[in-house]
C-alpha positions in Angstrom: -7.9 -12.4 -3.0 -9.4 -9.1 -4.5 -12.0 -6.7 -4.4 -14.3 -8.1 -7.2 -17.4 -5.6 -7.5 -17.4 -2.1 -5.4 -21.2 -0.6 -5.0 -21.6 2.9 -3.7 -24.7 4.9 -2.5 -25.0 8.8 -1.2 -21.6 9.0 -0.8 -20.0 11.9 -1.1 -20.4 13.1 -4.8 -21.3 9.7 -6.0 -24.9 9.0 -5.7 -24.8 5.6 -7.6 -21.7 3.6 -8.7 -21.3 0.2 -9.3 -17.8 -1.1 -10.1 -16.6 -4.7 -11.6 -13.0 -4.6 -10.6 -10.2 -7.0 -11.6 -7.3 -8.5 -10.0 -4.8 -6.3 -11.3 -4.0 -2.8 -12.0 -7.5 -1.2 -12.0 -7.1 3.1 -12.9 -9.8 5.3 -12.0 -9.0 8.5 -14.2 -10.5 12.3 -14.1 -10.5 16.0 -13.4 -9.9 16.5 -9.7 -13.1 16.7 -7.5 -14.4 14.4 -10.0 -14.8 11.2 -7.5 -11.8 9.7 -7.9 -10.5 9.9 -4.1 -14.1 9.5 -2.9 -14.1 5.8 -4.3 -10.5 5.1 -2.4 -12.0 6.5 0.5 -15.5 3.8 0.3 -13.2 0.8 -0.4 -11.1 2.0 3.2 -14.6 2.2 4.9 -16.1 -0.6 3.9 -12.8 -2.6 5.1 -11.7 -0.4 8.2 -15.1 1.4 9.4 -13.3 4.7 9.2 -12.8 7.1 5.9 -8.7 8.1 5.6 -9.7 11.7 5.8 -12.7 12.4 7.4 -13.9 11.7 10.9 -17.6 12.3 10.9 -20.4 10.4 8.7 -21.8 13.6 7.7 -18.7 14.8 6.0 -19.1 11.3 4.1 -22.7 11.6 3.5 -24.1 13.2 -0.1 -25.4 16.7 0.6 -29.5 16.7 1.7 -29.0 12.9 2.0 -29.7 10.8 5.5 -27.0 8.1 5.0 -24.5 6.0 2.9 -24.3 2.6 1.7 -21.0 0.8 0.8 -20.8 -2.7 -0.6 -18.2 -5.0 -2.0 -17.7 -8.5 -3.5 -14.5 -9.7 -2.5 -13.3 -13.3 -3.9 -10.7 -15.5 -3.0 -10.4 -18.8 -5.3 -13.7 -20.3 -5.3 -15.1 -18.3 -2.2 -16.3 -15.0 -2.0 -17.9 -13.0 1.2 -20.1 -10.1 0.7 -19.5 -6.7 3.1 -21.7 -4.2 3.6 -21.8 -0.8 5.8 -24.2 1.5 6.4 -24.0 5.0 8.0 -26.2 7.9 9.1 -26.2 11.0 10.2 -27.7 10.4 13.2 -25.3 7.7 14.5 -26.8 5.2 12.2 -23.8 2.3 11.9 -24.7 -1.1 10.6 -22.1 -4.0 9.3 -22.7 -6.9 7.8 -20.9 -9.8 6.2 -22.4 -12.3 3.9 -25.9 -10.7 5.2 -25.9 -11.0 9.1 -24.6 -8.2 11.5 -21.0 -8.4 12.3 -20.6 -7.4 15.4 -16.6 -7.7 15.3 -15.3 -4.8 13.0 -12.2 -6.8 12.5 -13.3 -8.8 10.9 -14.1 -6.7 7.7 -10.2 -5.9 7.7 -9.0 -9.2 8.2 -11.3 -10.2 5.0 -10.1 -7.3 3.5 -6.7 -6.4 3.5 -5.6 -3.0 2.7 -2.5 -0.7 2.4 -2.8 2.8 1.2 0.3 5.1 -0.4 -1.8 8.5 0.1 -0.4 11.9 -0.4 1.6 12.6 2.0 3.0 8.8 1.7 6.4 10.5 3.0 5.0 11.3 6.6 6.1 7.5 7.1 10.0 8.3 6.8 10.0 12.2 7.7 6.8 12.3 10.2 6.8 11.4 14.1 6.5 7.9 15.3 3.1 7.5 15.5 2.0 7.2 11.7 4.8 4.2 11.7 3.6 2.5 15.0 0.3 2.3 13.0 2.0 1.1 10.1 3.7 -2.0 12.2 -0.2 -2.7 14.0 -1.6 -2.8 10.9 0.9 -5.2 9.3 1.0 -7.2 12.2 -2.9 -7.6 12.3 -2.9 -9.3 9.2 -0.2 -11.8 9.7 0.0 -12.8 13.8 -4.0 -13.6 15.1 -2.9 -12.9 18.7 -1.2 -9.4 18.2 -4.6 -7.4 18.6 -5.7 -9.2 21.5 -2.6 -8.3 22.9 -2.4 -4.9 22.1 -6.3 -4.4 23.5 -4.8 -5.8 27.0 -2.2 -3.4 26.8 -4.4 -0.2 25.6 -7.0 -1.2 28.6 -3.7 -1.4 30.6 -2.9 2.2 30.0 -6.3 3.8 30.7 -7.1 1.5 33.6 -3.2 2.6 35.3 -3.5 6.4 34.1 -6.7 6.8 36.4 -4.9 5.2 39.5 -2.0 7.5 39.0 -4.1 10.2 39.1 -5.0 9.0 42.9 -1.2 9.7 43.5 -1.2 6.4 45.9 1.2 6.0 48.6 1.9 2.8 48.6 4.6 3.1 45.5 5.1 0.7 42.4 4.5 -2.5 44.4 1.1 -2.3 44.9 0.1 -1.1 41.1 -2.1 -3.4 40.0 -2.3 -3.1 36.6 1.7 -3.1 36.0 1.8 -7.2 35.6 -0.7 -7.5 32.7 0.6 -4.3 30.8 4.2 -5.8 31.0 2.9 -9.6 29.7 1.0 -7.4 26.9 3.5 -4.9 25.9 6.5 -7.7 25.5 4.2 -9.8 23.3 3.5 -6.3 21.3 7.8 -5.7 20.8 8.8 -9.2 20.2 5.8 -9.4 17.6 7.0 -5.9 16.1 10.4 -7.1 15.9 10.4 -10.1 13.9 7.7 -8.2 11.8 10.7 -5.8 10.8 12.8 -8.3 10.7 10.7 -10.2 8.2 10.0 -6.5 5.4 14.1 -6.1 6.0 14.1 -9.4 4.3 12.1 -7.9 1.5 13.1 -4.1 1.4 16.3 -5.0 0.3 15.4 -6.5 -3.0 12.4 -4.1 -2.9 14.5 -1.0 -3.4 16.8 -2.4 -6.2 13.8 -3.1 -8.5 12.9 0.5 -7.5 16.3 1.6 -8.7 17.1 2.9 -5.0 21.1 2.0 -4.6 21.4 3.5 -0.6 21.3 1.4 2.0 18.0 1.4 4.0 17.5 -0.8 7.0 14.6 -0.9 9.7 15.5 -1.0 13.4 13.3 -1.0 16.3 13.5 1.3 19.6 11.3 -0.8 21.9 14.1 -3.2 21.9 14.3 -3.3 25.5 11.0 -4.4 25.9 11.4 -7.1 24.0 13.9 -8.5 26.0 11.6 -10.3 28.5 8.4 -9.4 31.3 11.2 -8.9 34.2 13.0 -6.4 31.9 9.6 -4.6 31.1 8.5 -4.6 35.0 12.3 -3.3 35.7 11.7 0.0 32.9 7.9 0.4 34.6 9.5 0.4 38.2 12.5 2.9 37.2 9.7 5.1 35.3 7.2 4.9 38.0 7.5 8.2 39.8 7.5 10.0 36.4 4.6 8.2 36.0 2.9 9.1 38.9 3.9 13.1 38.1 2.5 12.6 34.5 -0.9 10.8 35.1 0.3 8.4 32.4 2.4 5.7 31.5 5.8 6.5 30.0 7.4 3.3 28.8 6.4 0.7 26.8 5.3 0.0 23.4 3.1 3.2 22.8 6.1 5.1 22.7 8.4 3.1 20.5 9.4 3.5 17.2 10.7 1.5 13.6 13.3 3.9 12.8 14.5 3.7 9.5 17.9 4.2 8.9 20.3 5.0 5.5 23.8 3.7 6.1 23.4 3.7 10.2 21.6 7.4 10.4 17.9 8.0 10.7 16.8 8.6 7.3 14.5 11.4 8.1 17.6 13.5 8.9 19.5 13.0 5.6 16.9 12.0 2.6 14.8 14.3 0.7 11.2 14.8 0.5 11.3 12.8 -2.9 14.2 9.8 -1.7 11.6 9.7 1.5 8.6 8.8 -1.3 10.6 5.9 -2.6 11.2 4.4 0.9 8.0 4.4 1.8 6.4 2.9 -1.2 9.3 0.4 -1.2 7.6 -0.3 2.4 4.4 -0.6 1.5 5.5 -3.5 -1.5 7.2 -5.0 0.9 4.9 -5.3 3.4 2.4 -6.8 0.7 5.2 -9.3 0.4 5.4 -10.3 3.5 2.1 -10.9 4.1 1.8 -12.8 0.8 4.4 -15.0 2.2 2.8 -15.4 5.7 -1.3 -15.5 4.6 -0.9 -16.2 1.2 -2.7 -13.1 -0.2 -1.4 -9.6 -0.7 -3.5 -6.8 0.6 -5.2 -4.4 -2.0 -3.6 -1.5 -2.7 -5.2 2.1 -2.6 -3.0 4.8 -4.1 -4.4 8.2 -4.7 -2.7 11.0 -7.3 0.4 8.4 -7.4 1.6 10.7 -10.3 2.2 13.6 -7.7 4.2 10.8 -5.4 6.9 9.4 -8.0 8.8 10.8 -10.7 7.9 9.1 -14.1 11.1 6.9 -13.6 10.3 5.2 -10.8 6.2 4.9 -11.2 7.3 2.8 -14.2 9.4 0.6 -12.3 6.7 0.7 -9.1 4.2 -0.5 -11.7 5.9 -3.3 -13.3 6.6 -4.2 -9.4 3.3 -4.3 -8.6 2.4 -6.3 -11.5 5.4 -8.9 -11.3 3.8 -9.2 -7.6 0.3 -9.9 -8.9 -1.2 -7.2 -6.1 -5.2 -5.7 -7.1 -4.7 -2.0 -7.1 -7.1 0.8 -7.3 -4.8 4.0 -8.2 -6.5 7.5 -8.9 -4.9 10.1 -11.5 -5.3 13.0 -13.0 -3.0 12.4 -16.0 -3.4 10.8 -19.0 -3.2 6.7 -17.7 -0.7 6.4 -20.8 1.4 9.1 -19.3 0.9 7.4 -16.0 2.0 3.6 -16.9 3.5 1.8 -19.2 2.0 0.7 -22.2 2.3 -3.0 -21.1 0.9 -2.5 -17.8 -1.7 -0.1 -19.7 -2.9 -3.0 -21.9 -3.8 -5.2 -19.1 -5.2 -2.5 -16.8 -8.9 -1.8 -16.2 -9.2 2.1 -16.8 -12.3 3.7 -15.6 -12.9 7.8 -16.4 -14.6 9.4 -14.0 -16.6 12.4 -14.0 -19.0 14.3 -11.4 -19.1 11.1 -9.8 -20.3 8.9 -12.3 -17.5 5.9 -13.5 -17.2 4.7 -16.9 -15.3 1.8 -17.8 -13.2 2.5 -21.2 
C-alpha cells in the first residue's frame, strides 16, 4: 500500500501541486518556508482530518483564499481508492472516498495508514504520558477493528459519569450507573494495549541493533491492573470513588495509564539524553510499521519532517537502509543536500523532489 499521486489546492503556500509518488524513499528538498512541511502536513489531513500543527482551517488555508482541497491516489496491488477533503473558512468540511461522502472519518485512516517522526520525535520517551497513550491508540487502530469502538464506550463513559459526579449523589458507588460499561470498555482498552506492547517488544529489540543502539530498552505498561479482569476494574473504580466524586472526574482507568519505557529496568526518560531519546523513538516508530506489516500486511507511510535535525549522520544512514530493507513509502523533508542526507544507494533509488515557494519539481 502507498500514497501513489498527492494533489494540493490553496493550501498554505502551495496554490497548485500535483505529486506522483513512489513506493519508496520519496525526498522533498528546499530552503525552509519553501513548502516542504506544508506537503507532510496535506498528506496527515487528508488521512486524519486534522493538520499536526495547526488547529483551525484558516491557519491551513492560502492567504485571501475561501478554502483548500486535498487529494490522494493511494494503491494497494491492483486496487486503488481515491480520498478527497475539502475545507473552508466558514466551517466548510467535506470527505469523500472514491467520490461519495464518507461520513465515517475513520475510515480515511484506516485506508491510509500513517506514522510521523516530527521534530520533537523525542516528546515520546522524555514528554508526559499523553503523547504515548496516543501513540498505543493509533497503533492499535490499525491492527485490532474493535479497539475504537471500545475506546468511544469508554470516552462516552467518562463524560456521561463526570456530569453525575458533579450531582455529588448520595447514594454512593452502588448506584453509579455508568461504572459497569466503563469497566467492560476500559479492560478491553489494557488488555488490547498490552499485547500491542507486547507485540513492538518483539520487534524493538532487533529494531535497535540495526540502529546500532546496544542498551537495553523494553516497553512496560502501567494500566496493568486493569487488565486483569472487569471485577478488578469495578474494585479500582469503587476504592477511587470518593476521590472521584471530590474531583468531578474519573481517576482510574485507561486514560491515565502509561507505556513506560524503560533502559535496563529504569524509566528511560530519567537516564537517556535528548539525542539517545531520538533513537528510541524512531526505533518505535519502525517497529510499530513492523508490527502492523505483520498483523495487516501493509506498513503505514511514513512522514518525517527535517529528519537531518533528528539523527546524527550515523544513524540516519542506518535508519534509511532500515527503512528500505523494510520496503516502507516515505515522504521525508530536508533542508540539506539529499546526498548529504542519504546514502548513495538509497539516493539512487529515491524520488527527490526540490521545492521552492511552494512549487515541487521532480529532479
Amino acid at each position: 500500500m502507498y500514497l501513489a499521486n498527492l494533489q494540493l489546492a490553496r493550501f498554505r503556500n502551495i496554490t497548485d501541486a500535483d505529486l506522483f509518488l513512489r513506493p519508496g524513499i520519496n525526498l522533498l528538498h528546499g530552503d525552509n518556508g519553501a513548502g516542504k512541511t506544508a506537503l507532510l502536513e496535506s498528506v496527515h489531513l487528508l488521512s486524519r482530518g486534522r493538520s499536526f500543527r495547526a488547529s483551525q482551517n484558516a491557519q491551513l488555508i492560502q492567504r485571501e483564499q475561501e478554502d483548500l482541497v486535498v487529494r490522494g491516489q493511494v494503491k494497494a496491488g491492483e486496487t486503488q481508492q481515491l480520498l478527497a477533503r475539502r475545507k473552508g473558512i466558514s466551517g466548510l468540511n467535506q470527505a469523500r472516498i472514491n467520490g461519495d461522502n464518507a461520513s465515517r472519518q475513520s475510515k480515511f485512516a484506516e485506508i491510509l495508514p500513517l506514522q510521523a517522526l516530527l521534530p520533537g520525535v523525542s516528546d515520546l520517551v522524555l514528554d508526559g504520558p499523553g503523547i504515548r497513550r496516543e501513540f498505543l491508540d493509533w497503533g492499535l487502530f490499525h491492527v485490532e477493528q474493535q479497539y475504537l469502538p471500545a475506546v468511544k464506550r469508554f470516552r462516552r463513559g467518562l463524560s456521561q459519569r463526570a456530569a453525575w459526579l458533579k450531582e455529588a449523589p448520595a447514594h454512593g458507588f452502588q448506584g453509579d450507573p455508568w461504572v459497569a460499561a466503563m469497566a467492560a470498555a476500559g479492560v478491553e482498552i489494557s488488555q488490547w494495549r498490552q499485547q500491542f506492547i507486547e507485540l513492538i517488544n518483539e520487534q524493538l529489540t532487533e529494531t535497535l541493533k540495526s540502529l546500532s543502539v546496544e542498551f537495553n530498552c523494553q516497553l512496560a505498561y502501567t494500566g496493568e491492573s486493569f487488565a486483569e479482569g472487569e471485577a478488578q476494574a469495578l474494585s479500582l473504580l469503587e476504592r477511587s470513588f470518593d476521590r472521584d466524586r471530590r474531583m468531578g472526574a474519573t481517576q482510574v482507568g485507561p486514560h491515565r495509564s502509561d507505556m513506560t519505557i524503560l533502559i535496563d529496568g529504569v524509566p528511560a526518560r530519567s537516564v537517556v539524553s535528548r539525542g539517545q531519546a531520538k533513537l528510541i523513538a524512531s526505533a518505535l516508530v519502525l517497529s510499530y510499521a513492523a508490527v502492523l506489516e505483520a498483523k495487516k500486511g501493509a506498513y503505514p507511510i511514513l512522514l518525517l519532517d527535517d529528519l537531518g535535525a533528528e539523527l546524527d549522520q550515523f544513524h540516519r544512514q542506518l535508519f534509511f537502509r532500515r527503512l528500505v530493507e523494510m520496503g516502507c513509502q516515505v515522504i521525508a523533508t530536508t533542508a540539506e543536500d539529499p546526498q548529504q542526507l542519504v546514502s548513495d544507494p538509497v539516493l539512487q533509488s529515491a524520488t527527490v523532489f526540490h521545492v521552492e515557494h511552494g512549487v515541487f519539481t521532480q529532479k
